[in-house]
N, C-alpha and C positions, 0 to 999 in steps of 0.2 A: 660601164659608166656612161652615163648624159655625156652626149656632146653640148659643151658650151653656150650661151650664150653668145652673141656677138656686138649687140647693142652697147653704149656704155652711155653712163649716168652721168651728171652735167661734170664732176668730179671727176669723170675716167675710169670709173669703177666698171666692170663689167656687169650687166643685167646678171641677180639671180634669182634663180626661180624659186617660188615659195616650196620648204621642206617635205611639205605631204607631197607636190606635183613629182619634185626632186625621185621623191622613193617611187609613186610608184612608175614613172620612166624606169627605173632601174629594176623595179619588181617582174614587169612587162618583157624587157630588153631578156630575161630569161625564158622565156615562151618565143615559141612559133610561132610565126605571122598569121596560122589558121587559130589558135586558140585565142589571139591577143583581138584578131575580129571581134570571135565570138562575146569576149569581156567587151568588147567597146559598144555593143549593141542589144538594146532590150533591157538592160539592169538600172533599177530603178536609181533617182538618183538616192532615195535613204539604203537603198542595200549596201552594206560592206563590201561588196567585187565593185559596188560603181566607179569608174576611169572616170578622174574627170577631165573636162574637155582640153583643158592644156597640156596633157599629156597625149589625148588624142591631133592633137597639133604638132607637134613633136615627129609621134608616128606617120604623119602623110608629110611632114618636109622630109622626112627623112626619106621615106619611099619616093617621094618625087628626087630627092638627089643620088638616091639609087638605083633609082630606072627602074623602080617595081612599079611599073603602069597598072597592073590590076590590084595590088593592096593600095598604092595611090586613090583607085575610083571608090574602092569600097571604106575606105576612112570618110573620101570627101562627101561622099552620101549622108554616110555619119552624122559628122559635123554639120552639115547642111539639115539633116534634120533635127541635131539639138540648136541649131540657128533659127529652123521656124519658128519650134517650138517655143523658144524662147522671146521671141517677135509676138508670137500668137498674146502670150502671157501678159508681156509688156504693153501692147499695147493692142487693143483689143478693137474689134469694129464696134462695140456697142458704146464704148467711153471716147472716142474720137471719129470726128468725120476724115473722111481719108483714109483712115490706115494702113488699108491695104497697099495704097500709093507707098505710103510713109518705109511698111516694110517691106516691101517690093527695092526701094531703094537703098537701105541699111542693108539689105541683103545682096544686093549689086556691090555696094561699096567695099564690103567684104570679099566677094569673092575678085574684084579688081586687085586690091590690097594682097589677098591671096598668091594671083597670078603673078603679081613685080613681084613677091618676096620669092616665088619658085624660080622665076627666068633672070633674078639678078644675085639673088643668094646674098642680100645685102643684110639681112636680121629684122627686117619692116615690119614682120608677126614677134620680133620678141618679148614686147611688153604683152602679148597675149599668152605666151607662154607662164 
């Protein structure tokens, strides 16, 4: 079973995470860290195996709070690459001057964000989740 959220909503509710993310953390949590790679990487997103990225978020706090420094690097790769990707899409060099400034810095900002949520274990990535 998911570990928890930790955030809580203006109410005190605890963050939860939407039901398809919910399952498949828990569909995942039954595989090995070598197959649950292999699912995170390459599978398109209309394919049926595709993980999506909130679940892959999951998987690298969890490995960073487990001390798995190698499935740690190979998540964040990951993630970092459905990050460009998705920079690329958004916001493009041909439709804005700058861009690349622009995602150079959304993409900094993230993995700052990243790095307090691992080194203070506060919930900072949970509405990412």
């Amino acid at each position: 079973m998911p570990i928890a959220l930790k955030r809580k909503e203006k109410d005190g509710t605890l963050y939860q995470r939407p039901s398809e993310v919910e399952a498949a953390i828990e569909k995942l949590e039954a595989v090995d860290a070598a197959t649950r790679i292999l699912r995170f990487d390459g599978v398109s997103k209309k394919h049926a195996e595709y993980v999506p990225t909130e679940a892959l978020l999951y998987f690298l706090r969890r490995a960073w709070a487990d001390g798995e420094k190698g499935q740690f690097e190979k998540i964040f790769r990951i993630i970092l690459k459905r990050v460009d990707q998705s920079l690329n899409s958004a916001i493009s060099n041909a439709r804005m001057d700058g861009a690349e400034e622009i995602r150079d810095e959304i993409r900094s900002r993230f993995i700052e964000l990243l790095t307090q949520d691992c080194n203070a274990d506060l919930g900072l990535l949970d509405f990412y989740e």
